[in-house]
N, C-alpha and C positions, 0 to 999 in steps of 0.2 A: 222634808222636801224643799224647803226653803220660801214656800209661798206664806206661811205666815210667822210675824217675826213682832220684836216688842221695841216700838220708838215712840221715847219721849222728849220733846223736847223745853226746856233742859232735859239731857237724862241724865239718873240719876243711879239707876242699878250697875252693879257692880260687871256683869257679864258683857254688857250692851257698852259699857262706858270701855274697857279692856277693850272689844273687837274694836270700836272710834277709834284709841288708839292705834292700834294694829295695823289700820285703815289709813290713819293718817300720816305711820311714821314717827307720833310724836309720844313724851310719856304719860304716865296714867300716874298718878298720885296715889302713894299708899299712905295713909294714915295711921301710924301706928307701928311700929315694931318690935313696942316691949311689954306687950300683951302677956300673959303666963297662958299662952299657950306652946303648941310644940316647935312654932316657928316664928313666935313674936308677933305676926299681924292676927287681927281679928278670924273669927271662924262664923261662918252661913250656910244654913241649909238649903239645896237646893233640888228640884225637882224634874223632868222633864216636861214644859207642855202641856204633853200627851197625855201623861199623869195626872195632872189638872184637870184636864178634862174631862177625863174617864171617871174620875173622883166625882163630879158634876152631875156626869148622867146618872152613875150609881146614887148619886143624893135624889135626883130626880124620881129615880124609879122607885127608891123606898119612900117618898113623899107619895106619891102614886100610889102605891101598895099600901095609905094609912100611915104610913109611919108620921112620929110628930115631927116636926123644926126642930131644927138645935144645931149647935154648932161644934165644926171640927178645924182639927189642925191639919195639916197635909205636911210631910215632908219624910227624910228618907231615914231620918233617926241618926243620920251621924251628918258631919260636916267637916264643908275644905276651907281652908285660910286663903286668905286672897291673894297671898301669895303662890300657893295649891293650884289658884283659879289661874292665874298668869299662867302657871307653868303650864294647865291643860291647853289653852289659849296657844299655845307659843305651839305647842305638836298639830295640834289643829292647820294652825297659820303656816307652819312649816320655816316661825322665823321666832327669832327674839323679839319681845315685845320689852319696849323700851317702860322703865320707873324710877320716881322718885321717893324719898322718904319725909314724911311730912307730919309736922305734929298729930296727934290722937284730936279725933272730934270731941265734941263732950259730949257726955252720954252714949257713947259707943259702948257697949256689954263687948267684953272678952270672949265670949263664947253664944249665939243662939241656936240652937235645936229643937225643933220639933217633936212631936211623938204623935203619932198617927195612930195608936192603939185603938182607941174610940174609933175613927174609921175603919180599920181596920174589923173590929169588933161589930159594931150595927152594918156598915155598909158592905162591909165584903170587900173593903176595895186593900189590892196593894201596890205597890209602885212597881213598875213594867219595865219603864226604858230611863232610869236618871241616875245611869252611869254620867258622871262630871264631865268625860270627855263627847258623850252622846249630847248632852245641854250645848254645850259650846259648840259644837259641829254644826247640830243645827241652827245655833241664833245666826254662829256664822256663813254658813248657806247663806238665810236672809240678808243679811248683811250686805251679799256678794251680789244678790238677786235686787235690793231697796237699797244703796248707797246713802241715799240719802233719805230715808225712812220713807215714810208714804206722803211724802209731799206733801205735809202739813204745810 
């Protein structure tokens, strides 16, 4: 819907810093291109929201119903490269989204992925809406709706 959306400032996430971009015309910095993956930048898993959330209540309700604490992963089991994530960004925007290439961070992992099995398995929960280009749509919604985040 676009009423709630994720600003930080600095920000710092990959999705949020791309729409800046988009927004402001200018580029986003990729760090990294010679990753051994299948397109040289880094790979992230990512989720919708919604997903989150639902994952939340379901933890909820099975702490409710007895169940003990403990901890889960969430995520969608596979992952997109940020350059993956520009390209969804750019059909979204309906534009090119402008970049640059810029040395690797340190400690940047090649690849991170999740495994939701464990949730999957005690909670019941599984991922709903975290199509790549459903994530981006919506942050960009908000984006279009808080320009300028919530006025921190």
């Amino acid at each position: 819907s676009g009423d709630f959306g994720e600003g930080h400032h600095p920000e710092s996430h990959l999705i949020p810093r791309i729409l800046n971009s988009a927004a402001s015309d200018s580029p986003i910095e990729v760090y990294g291109t010679d990753y051994n993956t299948r397109d040289g930048s880094c790979i992230r898993d990512y989720i919708h929201v919604k997903d989150l959330a639902y994952a939340h209540l379901m933890a909820a309700q099975y702490l409710y119903g007895g169940g003990k604490s403990d901890c889960f992963n969430l995520g969608s089991g596979n992952g997109f490269s940020v350059l993956e994530v520009i390209s969804a960004a750019e059909k979204v925007v309906g534009r090119s989204i402008q970049y640059s290439i810029a040395p690797r961070r340190e400690g940047d992992s090649a690849v991170l992925v999740a495994s939701s099995e464990k949730a999957q398995r005690i909670l019941g929960w599984e991922k709903m809406d975290s199509a790549l280009e459903n994530i981006v749509e919506s942050a960009w919604l908000w984006k279009q709706k808080f320009p300028d985040g919530y006025g921190e």
